[in-house]
C-alpha positions as CSV (number, residue, x, y, z in Angstrom):
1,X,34.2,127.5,-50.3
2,X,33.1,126.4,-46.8
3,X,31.1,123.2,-46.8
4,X,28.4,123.7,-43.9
5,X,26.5,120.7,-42.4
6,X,24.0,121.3,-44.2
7,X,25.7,120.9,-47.0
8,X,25.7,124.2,-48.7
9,X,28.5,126.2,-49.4
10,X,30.1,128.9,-47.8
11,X,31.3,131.1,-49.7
12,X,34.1,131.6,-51.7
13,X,36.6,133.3,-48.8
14,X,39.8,134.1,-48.8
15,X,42.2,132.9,-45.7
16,X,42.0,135.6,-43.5
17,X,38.2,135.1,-43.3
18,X,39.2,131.8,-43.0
19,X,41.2,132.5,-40.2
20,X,38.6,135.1,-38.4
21,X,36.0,131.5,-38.8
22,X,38.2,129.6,-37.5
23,X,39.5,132.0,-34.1
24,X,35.0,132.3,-33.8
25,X,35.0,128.8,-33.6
26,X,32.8,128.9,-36.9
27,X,35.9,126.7,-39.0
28,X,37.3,123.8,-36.7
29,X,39.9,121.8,-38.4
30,X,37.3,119.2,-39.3
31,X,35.6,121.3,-41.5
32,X,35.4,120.5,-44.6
33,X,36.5,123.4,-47.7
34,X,36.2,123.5,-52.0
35,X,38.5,124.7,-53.8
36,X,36.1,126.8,-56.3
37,X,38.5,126.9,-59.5
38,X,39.5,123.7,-59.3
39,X,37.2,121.6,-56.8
40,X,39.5,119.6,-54.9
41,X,37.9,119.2,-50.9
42,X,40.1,118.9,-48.1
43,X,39.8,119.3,-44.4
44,X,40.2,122.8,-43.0
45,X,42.9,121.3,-40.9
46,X,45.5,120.7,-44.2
47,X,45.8,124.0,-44.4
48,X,48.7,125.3,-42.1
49,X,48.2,128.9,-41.9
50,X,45.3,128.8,-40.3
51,X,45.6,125.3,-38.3
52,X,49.4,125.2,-37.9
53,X,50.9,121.4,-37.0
54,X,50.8,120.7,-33.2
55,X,54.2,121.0,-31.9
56,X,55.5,118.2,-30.2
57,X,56.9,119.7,-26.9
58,X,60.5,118.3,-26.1
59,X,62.9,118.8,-22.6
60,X,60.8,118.4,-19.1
61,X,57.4,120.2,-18.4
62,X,57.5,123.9,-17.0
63,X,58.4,124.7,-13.9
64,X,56.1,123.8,-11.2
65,X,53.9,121.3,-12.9
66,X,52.6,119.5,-16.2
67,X,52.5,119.6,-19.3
68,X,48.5,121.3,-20.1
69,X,48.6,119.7,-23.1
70,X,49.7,115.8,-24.1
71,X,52.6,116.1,-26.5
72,X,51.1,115.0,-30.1
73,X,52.4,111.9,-31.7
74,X,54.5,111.9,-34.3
75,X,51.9,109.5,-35.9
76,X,49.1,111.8,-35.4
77,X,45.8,111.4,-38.2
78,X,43.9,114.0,-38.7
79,X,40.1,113.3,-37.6
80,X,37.7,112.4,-40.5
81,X,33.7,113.0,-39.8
82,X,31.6,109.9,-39.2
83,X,29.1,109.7,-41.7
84,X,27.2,113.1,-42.9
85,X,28.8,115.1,-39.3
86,X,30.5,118.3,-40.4
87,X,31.1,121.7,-38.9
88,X,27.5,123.0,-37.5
89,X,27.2,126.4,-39.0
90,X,25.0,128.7,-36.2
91,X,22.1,130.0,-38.5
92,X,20.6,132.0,-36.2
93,X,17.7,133.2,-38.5
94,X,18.2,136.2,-39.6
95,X,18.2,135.8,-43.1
96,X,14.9,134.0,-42.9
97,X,13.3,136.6,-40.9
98,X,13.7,139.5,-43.7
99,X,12.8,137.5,-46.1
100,X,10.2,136.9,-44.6
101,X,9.6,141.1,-44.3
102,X,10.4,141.7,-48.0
103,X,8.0,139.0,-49.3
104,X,5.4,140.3,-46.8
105,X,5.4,143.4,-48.3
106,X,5.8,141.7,-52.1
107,X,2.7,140.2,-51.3
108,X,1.1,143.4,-50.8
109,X,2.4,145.2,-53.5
110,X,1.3,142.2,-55.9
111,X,-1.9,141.6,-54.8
112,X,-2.3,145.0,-56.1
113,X,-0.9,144.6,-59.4
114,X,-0.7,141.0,-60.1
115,X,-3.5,139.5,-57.9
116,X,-2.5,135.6,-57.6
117,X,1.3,136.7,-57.0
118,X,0.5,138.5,-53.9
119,X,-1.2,134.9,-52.5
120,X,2.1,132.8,-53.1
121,X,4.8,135.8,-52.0
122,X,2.4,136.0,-48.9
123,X,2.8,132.3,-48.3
124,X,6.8,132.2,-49.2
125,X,6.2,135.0,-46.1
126,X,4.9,133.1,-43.2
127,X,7.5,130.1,-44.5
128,X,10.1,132.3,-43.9
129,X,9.0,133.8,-41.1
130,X,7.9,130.2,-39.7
131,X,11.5,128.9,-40.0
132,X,13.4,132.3,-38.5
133,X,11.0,131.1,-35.5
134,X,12.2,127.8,-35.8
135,X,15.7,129.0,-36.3
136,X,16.0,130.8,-32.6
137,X,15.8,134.7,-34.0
138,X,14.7,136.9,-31.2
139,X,11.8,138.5,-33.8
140,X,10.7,135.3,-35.5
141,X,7.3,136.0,-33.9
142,X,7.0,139.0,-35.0
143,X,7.5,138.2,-38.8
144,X,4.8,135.5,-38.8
145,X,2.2,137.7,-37.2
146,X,3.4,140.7,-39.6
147,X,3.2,137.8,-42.6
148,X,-0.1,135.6,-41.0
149,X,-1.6,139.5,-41.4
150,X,-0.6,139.7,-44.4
151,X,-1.7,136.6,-45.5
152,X,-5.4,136.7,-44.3
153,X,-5.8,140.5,-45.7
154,X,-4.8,139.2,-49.2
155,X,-7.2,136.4,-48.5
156,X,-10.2,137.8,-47.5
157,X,-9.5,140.5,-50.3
158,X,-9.6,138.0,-52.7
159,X,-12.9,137.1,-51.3
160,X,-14.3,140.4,-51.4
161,X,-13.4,140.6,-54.6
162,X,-14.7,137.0,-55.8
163,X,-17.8,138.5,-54.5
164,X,-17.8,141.8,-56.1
165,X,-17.7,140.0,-59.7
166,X,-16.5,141.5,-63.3
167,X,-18.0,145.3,-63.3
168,X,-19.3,145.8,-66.3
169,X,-18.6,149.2,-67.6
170,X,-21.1,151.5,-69.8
């Protein structure tokens, strides 16, 4: 299990996931993992086949120049986060904006059959759609005026029918 910064887990993937994270830049050697069956935590970097140990470079630099890279000391400590600071996991909205879609058209579908659920799916909707805005997604707009729509028809259909009253049948 990957622990994200923000503080949810990842999860559970297997190490050639692992190892696709890490060449995206996704898993850095800082990043923190869970082991799910038995919960031990450890830094991504403590496991080797997917951070292998820095090899110190011994004999004189290449030809022509220097070495591009410092040889690593023998001593070397592995970084530890400061504070709360883990790896930044790129949420990139997505996930909030069909939520925000599928509750959309929850809300319409209860309004119908279960009038007050239709009110709180079509709220959970522009939430959603509010934070796949916040979150960067390239339709985020679109998914709060699609839930905002949504919304204020379930509204003002609750008004209408406020105003109607119980029909009385004979």
């Amino acid at each position: 299990m990957v622990i994200g910064s923000d503080g949810k887990e990842y999860g559970p993937a297997g190490i050639d996931v692992l190892k696709q994270w890490a060449a995206d830049k996704r898993l850095l050697p800082t990043t923190q993992l869970r082991d799910f069956q038995t919960g031990q935590t450890l830094y991504a970097s403590a496991l080797t086949e997917i951070f292998p140990p820095a090899v110190t470079p011994t004999g004189p630099p290449p030809a022509g120049g220097e070495w591009t890279q410092p040889p690593a000391p023998s001593n070397y400590v592995r970084p530890t986060p400061v504070g709360n600071a883990r790896m930044a996991v790129h949420d990139t909205g997505t996930s909030d904006f069909w939520w925000a879609i599928v509750r959309s058209a929850l809300a319409l579908a209860s309004f119908f059959i279960a009038h007050g659920l239709g009110v709180l799916f079509g709220g959970y909707a522009l939430y959603y759609a509010v934070r796949s805005q916040q979150k960067g997604h390239k339709l985020g707009m679109v998914a709060i005026v699609i839930s905002g729509v949504t919304l204020a028809a379930i509204l003002i259909g609750w008004y209408f029918r406020v105003q109607a009253g119980p029909r009385i049948s004979q």
